[in-house]
N, C-alpha and C positions, 0 to 999 in steps of 0.2 A: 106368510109374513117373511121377508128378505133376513136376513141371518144379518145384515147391518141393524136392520130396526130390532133386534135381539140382546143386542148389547145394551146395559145399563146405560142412560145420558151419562152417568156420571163419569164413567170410564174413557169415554171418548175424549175426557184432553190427557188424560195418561197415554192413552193409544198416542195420538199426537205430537205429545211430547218423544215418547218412546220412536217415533218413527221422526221426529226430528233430532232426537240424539243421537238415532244410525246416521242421518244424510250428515252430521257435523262429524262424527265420526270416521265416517267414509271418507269427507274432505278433509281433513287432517289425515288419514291412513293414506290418502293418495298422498304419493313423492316422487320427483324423478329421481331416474336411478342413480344411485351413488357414483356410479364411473362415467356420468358425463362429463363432461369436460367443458370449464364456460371458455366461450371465444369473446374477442375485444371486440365493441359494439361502437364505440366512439362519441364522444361529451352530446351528440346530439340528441341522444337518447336517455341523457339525465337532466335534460334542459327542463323538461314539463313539470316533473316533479319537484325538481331543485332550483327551482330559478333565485332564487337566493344564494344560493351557494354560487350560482355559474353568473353572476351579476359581480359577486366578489371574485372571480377568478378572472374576468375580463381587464387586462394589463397589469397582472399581475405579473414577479419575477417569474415565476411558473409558465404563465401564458407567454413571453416576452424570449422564453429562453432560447427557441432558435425558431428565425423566417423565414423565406423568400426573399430576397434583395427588392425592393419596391421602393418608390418613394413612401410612399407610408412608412417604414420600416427603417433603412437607413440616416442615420444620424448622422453622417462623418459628411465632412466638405468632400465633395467630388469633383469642383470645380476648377477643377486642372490646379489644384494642389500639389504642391511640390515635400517631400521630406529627403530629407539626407542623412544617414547616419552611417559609419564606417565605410565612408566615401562611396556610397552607394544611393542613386540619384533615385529617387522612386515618385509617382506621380500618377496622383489619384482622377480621373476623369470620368466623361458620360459621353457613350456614343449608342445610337439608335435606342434613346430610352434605357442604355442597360449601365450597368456598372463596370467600372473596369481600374486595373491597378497597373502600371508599369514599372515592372524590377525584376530584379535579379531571378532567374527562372533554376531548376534543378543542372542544367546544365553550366550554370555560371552568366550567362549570359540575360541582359535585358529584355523584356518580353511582356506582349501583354497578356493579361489572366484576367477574364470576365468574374465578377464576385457574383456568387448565385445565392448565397445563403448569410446571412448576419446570425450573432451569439450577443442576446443582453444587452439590457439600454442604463443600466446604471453598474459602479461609475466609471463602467467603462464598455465600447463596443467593438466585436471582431469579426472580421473577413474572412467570408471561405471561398476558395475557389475550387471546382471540380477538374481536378487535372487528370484527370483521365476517366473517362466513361465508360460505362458498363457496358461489358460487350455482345455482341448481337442475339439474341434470342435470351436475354435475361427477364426477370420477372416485370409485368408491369411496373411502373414507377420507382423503379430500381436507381439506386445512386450509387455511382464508381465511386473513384479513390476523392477523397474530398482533404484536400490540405488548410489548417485554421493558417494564416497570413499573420508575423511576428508586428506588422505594422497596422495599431491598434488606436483608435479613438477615443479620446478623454473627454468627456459626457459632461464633465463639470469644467474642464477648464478651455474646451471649445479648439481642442489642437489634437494634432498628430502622435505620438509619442512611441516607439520602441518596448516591444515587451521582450526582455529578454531571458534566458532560461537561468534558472536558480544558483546563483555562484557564480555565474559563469559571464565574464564581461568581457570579449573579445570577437573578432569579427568569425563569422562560422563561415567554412567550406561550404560550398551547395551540395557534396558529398557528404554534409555532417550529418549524422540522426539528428541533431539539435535545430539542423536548419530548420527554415520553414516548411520546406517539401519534402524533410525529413519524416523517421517514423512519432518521433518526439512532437510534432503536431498533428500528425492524421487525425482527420474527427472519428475514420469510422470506425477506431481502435480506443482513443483516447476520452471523448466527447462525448458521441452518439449516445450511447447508453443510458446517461442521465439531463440528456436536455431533448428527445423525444419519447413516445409512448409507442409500448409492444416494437420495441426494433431488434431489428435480423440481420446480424453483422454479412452474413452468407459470404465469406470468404472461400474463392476457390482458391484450392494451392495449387494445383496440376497449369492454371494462367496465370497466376498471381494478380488477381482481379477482384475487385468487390463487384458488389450486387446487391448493396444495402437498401431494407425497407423499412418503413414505418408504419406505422397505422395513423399516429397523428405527428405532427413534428413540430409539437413543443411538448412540454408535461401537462398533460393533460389529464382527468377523471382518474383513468383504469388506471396511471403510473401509479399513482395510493391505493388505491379500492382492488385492485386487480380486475382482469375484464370481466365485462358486466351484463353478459347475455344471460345467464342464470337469473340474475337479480332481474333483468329486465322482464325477464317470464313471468317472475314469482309475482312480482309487483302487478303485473298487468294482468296477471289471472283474476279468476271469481271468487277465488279460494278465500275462506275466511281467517286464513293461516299461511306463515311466510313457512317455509319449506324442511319438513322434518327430517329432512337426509341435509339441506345445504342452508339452512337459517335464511339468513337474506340472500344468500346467491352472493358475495362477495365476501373480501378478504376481512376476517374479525379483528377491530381497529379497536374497538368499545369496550376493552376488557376490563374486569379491575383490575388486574398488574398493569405498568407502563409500558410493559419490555414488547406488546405486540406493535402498538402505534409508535415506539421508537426505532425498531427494526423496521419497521417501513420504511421511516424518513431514511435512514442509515442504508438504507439500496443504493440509495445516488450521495449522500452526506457521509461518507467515508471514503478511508484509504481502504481498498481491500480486492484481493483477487476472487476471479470468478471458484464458484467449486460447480454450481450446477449451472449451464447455459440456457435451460427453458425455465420459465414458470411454472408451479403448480399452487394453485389456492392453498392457503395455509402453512403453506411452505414459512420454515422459520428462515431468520437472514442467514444462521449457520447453516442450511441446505442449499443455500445460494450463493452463501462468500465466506472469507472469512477476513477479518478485520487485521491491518498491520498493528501489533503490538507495540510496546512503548521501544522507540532502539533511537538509538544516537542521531541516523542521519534524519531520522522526523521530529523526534523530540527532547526536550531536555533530560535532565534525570531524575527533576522532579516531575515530570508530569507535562509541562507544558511547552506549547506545541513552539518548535523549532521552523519546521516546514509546514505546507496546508496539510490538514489531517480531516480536512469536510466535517468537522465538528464532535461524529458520533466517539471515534476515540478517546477525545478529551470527557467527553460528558458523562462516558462509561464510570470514568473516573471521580465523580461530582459524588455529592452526600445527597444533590437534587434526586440524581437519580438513583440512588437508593431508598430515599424517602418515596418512592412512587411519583415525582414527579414527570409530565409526558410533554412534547413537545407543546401542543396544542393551551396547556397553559398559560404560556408566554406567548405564542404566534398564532395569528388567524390562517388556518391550516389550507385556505381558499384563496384570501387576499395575498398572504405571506407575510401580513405585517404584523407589528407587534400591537399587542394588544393597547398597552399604555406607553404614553412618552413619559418620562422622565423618574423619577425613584419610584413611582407606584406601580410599576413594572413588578417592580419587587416587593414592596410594602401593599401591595393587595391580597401577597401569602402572607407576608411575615408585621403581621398586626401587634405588636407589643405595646405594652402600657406605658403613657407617656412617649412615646413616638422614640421607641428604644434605640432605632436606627438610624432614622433618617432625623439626626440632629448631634451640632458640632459637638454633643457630650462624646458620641461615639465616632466620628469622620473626622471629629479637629481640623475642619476646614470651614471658612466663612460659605454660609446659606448660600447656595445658589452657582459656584463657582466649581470646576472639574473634580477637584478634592471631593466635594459631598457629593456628587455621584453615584449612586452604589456600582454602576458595572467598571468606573472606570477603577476602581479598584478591583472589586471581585471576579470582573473581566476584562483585562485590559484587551486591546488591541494589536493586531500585528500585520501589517499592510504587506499584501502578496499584490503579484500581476502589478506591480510596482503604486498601481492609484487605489486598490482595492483593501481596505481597511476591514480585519472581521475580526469578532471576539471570542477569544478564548473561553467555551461552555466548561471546561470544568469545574469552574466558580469556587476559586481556591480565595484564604485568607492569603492578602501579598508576606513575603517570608524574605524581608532583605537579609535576614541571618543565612538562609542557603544561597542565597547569591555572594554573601562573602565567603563561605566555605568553598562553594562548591561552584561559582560563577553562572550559576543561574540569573536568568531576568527574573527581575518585579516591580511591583505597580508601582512603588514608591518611584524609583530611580527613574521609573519610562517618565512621569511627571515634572520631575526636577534635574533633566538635562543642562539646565541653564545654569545650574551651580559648578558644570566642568570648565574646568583653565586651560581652554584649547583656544587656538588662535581660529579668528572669525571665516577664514578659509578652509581649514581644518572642519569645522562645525558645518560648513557651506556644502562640505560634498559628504555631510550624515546627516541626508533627510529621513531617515525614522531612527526611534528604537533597536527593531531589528539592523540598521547598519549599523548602529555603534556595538551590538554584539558578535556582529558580523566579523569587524576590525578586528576586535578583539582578539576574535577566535583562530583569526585568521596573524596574528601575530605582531598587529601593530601595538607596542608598549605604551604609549604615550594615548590612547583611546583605552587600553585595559586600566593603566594606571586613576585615572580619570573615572573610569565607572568604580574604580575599587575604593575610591576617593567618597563616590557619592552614595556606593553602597551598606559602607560603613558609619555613613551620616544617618542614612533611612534604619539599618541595624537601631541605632542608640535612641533615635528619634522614638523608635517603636519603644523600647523598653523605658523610656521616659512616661509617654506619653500612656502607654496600657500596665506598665508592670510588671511585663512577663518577658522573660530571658530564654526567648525559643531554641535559641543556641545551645544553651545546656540540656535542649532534649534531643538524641542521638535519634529517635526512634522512625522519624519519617523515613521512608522507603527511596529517598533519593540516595541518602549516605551508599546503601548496600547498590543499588544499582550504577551509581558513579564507580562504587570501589571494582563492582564486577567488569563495566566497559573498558577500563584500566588494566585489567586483568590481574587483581588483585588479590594473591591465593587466600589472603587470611576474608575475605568475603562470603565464603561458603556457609559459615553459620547463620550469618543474617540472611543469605537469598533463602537459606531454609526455612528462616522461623518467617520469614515472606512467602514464601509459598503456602506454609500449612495455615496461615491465620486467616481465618475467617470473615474477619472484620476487613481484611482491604480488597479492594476493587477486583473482582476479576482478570481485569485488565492488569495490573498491577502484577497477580500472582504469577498471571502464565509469562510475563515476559521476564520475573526473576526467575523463573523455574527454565527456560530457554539460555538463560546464563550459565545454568548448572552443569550442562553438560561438557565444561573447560574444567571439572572435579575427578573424571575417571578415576575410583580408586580409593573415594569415600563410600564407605558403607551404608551409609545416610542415604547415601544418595539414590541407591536402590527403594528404598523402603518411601523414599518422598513422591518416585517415579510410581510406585503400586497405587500409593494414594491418589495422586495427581489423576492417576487412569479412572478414578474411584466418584473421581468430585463431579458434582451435578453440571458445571459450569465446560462448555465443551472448550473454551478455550485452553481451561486446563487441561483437559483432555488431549485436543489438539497437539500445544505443547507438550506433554510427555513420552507422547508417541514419537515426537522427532530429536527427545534427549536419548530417547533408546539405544540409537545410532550408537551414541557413546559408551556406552555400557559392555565391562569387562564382565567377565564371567567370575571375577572377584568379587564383584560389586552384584549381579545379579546372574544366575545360571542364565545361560543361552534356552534351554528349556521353558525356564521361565518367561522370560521375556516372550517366546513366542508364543508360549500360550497367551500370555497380556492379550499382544497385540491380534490373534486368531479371535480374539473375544470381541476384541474392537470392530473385526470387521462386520460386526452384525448390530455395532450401535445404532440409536434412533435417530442421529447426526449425521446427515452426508460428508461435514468437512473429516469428521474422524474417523468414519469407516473408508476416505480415500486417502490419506495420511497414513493408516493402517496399511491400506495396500499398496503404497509407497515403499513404507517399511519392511513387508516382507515380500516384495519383488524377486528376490532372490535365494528364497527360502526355495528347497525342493518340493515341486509337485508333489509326487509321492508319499510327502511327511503332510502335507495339505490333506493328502487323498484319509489316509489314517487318521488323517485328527477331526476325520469328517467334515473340512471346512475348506473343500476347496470350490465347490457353489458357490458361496459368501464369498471368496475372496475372487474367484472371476465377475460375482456382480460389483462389487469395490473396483478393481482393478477396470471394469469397463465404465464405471462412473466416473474416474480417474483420467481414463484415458480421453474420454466426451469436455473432460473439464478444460486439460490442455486442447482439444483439437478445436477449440469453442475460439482459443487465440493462435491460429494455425496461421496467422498475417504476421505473427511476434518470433523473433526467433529465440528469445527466452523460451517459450511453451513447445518449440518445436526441439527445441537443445534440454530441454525436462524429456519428453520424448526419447529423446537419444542415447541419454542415460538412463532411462528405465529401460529400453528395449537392452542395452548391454549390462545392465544388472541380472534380467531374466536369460543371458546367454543368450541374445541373438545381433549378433554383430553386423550382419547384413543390414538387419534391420536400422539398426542405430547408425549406418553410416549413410542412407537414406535420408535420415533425419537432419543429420548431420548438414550432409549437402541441401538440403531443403531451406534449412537457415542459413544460412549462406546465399543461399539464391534468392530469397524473403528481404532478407536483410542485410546486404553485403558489407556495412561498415559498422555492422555492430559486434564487439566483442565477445569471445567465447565458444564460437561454435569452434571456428579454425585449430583453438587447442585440443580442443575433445578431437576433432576429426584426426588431427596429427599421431595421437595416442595412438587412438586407435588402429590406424595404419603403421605406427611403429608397430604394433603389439600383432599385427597380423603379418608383417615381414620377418618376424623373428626366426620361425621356420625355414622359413627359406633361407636365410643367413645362413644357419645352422647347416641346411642341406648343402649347399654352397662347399661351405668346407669339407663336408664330409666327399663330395664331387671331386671338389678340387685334390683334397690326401688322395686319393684313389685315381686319379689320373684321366676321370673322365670329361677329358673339357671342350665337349660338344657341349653334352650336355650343361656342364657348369657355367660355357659362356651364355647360354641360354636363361639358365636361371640368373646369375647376374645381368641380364639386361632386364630381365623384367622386378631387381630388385632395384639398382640404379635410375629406373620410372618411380618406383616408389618413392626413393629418396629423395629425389626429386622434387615432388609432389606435394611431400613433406616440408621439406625445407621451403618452397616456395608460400605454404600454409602459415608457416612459422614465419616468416619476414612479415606477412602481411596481416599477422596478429599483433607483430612487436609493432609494426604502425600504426594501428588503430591505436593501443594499448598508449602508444607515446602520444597521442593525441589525446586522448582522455587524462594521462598526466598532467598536460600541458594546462587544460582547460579547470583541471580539478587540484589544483597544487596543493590542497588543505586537505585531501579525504585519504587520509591514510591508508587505509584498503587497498585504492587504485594505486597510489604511488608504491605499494609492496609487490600489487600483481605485475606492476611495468617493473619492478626488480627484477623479480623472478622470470620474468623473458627476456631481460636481458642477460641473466648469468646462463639461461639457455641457449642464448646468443653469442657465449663465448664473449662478450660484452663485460666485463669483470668489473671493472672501475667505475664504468655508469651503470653498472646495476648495485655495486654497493653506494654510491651518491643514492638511487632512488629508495634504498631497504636502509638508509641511514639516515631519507626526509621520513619515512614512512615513522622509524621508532624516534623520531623528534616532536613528529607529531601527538604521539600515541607513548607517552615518554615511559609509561609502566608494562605496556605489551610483553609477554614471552613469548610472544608467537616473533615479531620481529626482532626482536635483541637478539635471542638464539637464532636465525638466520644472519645476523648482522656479525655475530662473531664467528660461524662458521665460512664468513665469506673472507672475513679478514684473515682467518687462520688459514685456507687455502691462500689467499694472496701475499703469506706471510709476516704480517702487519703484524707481531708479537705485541706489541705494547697495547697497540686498538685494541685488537681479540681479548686481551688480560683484562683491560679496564672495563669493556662492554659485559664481560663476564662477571667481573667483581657488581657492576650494576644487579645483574642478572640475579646473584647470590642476595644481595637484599632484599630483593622482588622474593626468591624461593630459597630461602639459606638452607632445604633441606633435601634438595633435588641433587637424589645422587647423578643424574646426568650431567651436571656441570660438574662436577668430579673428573669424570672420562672425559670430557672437553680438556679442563687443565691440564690434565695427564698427557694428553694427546700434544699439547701447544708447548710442555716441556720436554718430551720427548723430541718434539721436531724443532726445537730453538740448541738443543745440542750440536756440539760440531759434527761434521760428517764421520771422520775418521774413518770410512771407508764401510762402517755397518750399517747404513741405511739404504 
């Protein structure tokens, strides 16, 4: 008898069972291996499975976001349309099938430019042209220099229209960055990134050439999901199990917190610089960017948004999203549209008894008219790209109390412009909101008066209507960060107890905690910097690391601090272990080698360096370059970089001042040897070294005139942004320039009316030009702002010493 017929029948479905829980076993223990890497596979390969999904994705903004120039595609009249703006003839046509624009070229001059690519069909559409192509043995389907064209399509109102750049209303040089063929429109810098899928900026520096790729060229699948050849295995295997090392083979969207599906969106839906240039699955958004914090020239000071902020900033900011809400609740994450039209948008979360919200007991506005709205209150809008209206996600209650304090916009006032006593021409050339805060800001009295008029109507309206006197609560985080951009010393306690409180936004903490470091010399401020290092949130983190900088050895040992920041560079955060190694760039190897942590900081320091060289087309990242290479003591290096941006970028500001330094700081020697040549009588030699420092000087100087022209040009264009009118100060008193550099350091503190960074410039210029009475007063200002800085002591002292007569002892 067979040893099978041996065994009990009854045994036989345990055997069975038992040899089918190894085969389910086995296929679950089978995985690939953990260090595969998925590659992009492209939406054709999610069609089978998802055809519902890719049925919703078909013309969607997503699918729409950038084409082919086709008639399918093109929206705009081509039919030898004419536009004119700043007496510049331009003239849209079609020849052989293709598309074509005539105007103003980089050179100044009229020209035609074939449109290859269109950006977006609502409500409004833009022209690219490829003006210079990729050069010969580049990658397949590689795209050169691709410039977006300022003459733009209006989708709703069937016309031509002028986009022009933020502030800035005057006709541009073709020399400007702002032009069109400037760096201020490149797609393959500015655009690319979030209006196609899996794209490779591939900038060479050594040609100054793109060689841009995509895998799809719009947002497609992988832009969310991450690429999907893993998933594509998983799913198409036999296995009765998605994959024990990689789950589905794509990016974890599904989670219960919100923070992974909204750092998704927030790849392309922010303001934020690159930190890591490739992909990796799982990657959080802090190992890939990090996000611009709340500051002046983006935002208000309470929170809302000034400039575009692509949404994720604002929202950081919301109670939504700390409630766990995720994008995908409000918008079909396929189609891109919104789930519900009208208040049920928001009354499908917020269900209250008796329809708690959405009714005139709560909106005090007649059913059905902009007033009940919920977003146009809890999100107003704010029209960028001049036709494009988007709303503000932080979803704040309107607060016309901080707009009277503190000249904030809100919902109320954007609504009831019609109550201002401005003449109908006046009104005629403020087509939104934002231009009447624009004026404002920008100095015209009679549009500030006006909104001060209507914001102290909406103020009293509110406390009629609800009861409550928000006025009399100090505590909102705008007061202290209004106080701090003022430069306001008594501010430091509140950015503190904003820092450590728990309850506000992240976003919130780390950019009062970035104000901190104008305190040098507060005690506190040490002990808030340890914490900050401490907090789960990397932006705080972030931010601490670069308040470091300022830190006296008063306030924290130098010891200390590098031990912080040595600790840092081995965080689980890419943006703060390269912030870290920013930080201590210029710490000694040596002390690195001893602290055991100079591995960690050359892997930092090379993630660091991958981050900038990721934007090696910008000469920002190549001028970050230039200054880390001369922080680490290598001067060569940095004046490589130096000239690099420059060559990159020839009309952008900044590099020229670094490079001029630099070459001061490396003729000084020779100076020196010079004289020592010259006492000693040897003037072969001396004349030798004097010619090659008179090259220098040279060199230098001609660096410097042609920074003070850029620098006057960006004045010219930016008359409101204090900053640039201080830095065109300050080359021009480099300039020997004395008079027009106290006019530009004198709009700069009119601007900026509480700055000690400008008023103290502003009376040390007067006091060299002897302006006794200006220096004395800009000073007594000064003493209000800090009445306990003993430096303005030694200023006075100095400005009554030298208002004495000569008498012969000075």
């Amino acid at each position: 008898m067979s040893k099978l017929r041996q065994i009990p029948l009854i045994a036989i479905p345990f055997l069975v069972a038992v040899l089918l829980g190894g085969l389910v076993l086995a296929d679950w223990y089978w995985a690939i291996p953990t260090t595969r890497q998925a590659v992009y596979v492209g939406r054709n390969s999610c069609i089978e499975c998802h055809q519902n999904q890719h049925d919703a994705f078909v013309d969607s903004y997503h699918d729409k976001a950038m084409d082919l120039a086709t008639e399918q595609t093109v929206l705009g009249d081509f039919q030898d349309a004419e536009f004119t703006h700043f007496d510049i003839h331009s003239r849209m046509f079609r020849k052989d099938g293709k598309y074509f624009v005539h105007t103003e070229g980089p050179d100044g001059k009229l020209q035609d430019f074939e449109v290859k690519y269109v950006f977006g069909v609502d409500p409004l559409q833009q022209y690219m042209v490829e003006i210079e192509p990729p050069t010969p043995g580049s990658p397949a389907g590689s795209i050169g220099r691709v410039q977006v064209l300022r003459i733009s399509w209006d989708t709703h109102k069937q016309e031509w229209f002028y986009l022009p750049p933020p502030d800035v209303d005057e006709k541009l040089a073709p020399n400007d960055p702002l032009h069109w063929t400037g760096s201020a429109q490149n797609w393959n810098h500015m655009c690319a990134d979030c209006h196609s899928t899996n794209l490779h900026k591939n900038f060479d520096l050594a040609s100054n050439s793109y060689h841009t790729t995509f895998s799809e060229i719009d947002v497609s699948c992988e832009a969310c999901h991450g690429p999907g050849s893993l998933h594509v295995e998983i799913a198409g295997s036999t296995s009765l199990f998605w994959d024990r090392n990689h789950g589905y083979g794509l990016k974890p969207l599904k989670t219960e917190s919100n923070v992974a599906q909204v750092q998704a969106c927030a790849d392309c839906h922010s303001r934020r610089r690159v930190v890591c240039p490739t992909y990796e699955r799982g990657d959080t958004y802090y190992d890939q960017f990090s996000n611009e914090l709340i500051m002046p020239q983006t935002y208000y000071c309470d929170g809302q948004v000034r400039e575009e902020d692509y949404v994720f900033g604002s929202f950081l900011q919301s109670k939504m999203y700390h409630k766990n809400i995720r994008c995908t609740d409000c918008h079909n994450p396929h189609s891109t549209k919104i789930k519900f039209e009208g208040n049920k948008l928001c009354t499908s979360c917020h269900q209250h008894p008796a329809g708690k919200y959405d009714t005139a007991a709560h909106h005090r506005h007649q059913a059905g008219s902009t007033g009940a709205s919920c977003v146009e209150c809890h999100m107003p809008e704010t029209t960028y790209m001049e036709v494009d209206p988007r709303r503000d996600h932080s979803i704040r209650i309107p607060r016309p109390d901080l707009s009277v304090a503190l000249q904030t916009p809100n919902a109320c006032t954007q609504c009831h412009l019609d109550r201002a006593q401005l003449s109908p021409e006046k009104k005629a050339g403020l087509k939104t909101y934002g231009d009447w805060m624009t004026a404002a800001r920008n100095g015209d009295q009679e549009v500030k008066q006006a909104l001060a008029e209507i914001d102290a109507w909406a103020q009293k309206t509110v406390i009629e209507w609800y009861g409550k006197d928000y006025s009399k609560d100090k505590s909102h985080f705008a007061y202290a960060l209004s106080e701090a951009w003022n430069e306001n010393p008594q501010s430091f306690p509140a950015l503190v107890d904003l820092v450590k409180d728990p309850q506000q936004p992240g976003i919130v903490r780390a950019s009062a905690l970035t104000q901190l470091g104008a305190f040098n010399g507060e005690p506190e401020l040490g002990r808030t910097v340890k914490l900050s290092l401490a907090d789960s949130d990397p932006q705080l983190r972030s931010a601490a690391i670069m308040v470091t900088e300022f830190l006296s050895p008063s306030v924290l040992p130098r010891p200390e601090v590098l031990k912080l920041l040595m600790n840092s560079l081995e965080d689980p955060t890419r943006v703060v272990r390269t912030d870290a190694a920013s930080a201590l760039a210029g710490t000694s190897l040596e002390y690195l080698k001893l602290s055991g942590k100079e591995e960690a900081f050359n892997r930092a320091l090379t993630e660091l360096k991958e981050s900038l060289l990721r934007n090696a087309d910008q000469a920002g990242a190549l001028l970050a370059l230039g200054a880390l290479a001369e922080t680490m003591g290598e001067p060569a290096a940095a004046e490589k970089w130096y000239r690099a941006a420059i060559r990159v970028q020839p009309n952008v500001t900044g590099p020229r001042s670094n490079l001029a330094e630099l070459l001061t700081r490396r003729l000084a020697p020779a100076r020196q040897r010079f004289q020592q040549l010259a006492a000693q009588g040897q003037r072969a030699e001396a004349r030798k070294l004097a010619e090659q420092v008179a090259i220098g000087d040279f060199e230098i100087t001609h660096l410097r005139e042609e920074e003070l022209h850029n620098l006057a040009r960006d004045a010219s264009q930016l008359p409101n942004v204090a900053e640039v009118q201080y830095r065109y100060g300050l080359a021009l008193y480099q300039a020997n320039q004395f008079e027009a550099s106290e006019t530009a350091i004198a709009r700069a503190a009119e601007i900026q009316a509480n700055s000690v960074t400008f008023l103290t410039a502003l009376a040390r210029l007067q006091q060299k030009r002897e302006k006794w009475e200006a220096a004395t007063a800009t000073i007594q200002t000064l003493r209000q702002l800090r009445p306990h800085d003993p430096g303005l002591a030694e200023v006075e002292q100095e400005i009554r010493q030298q208002r004495q007569p000569d008498n012969g002892q000075r």
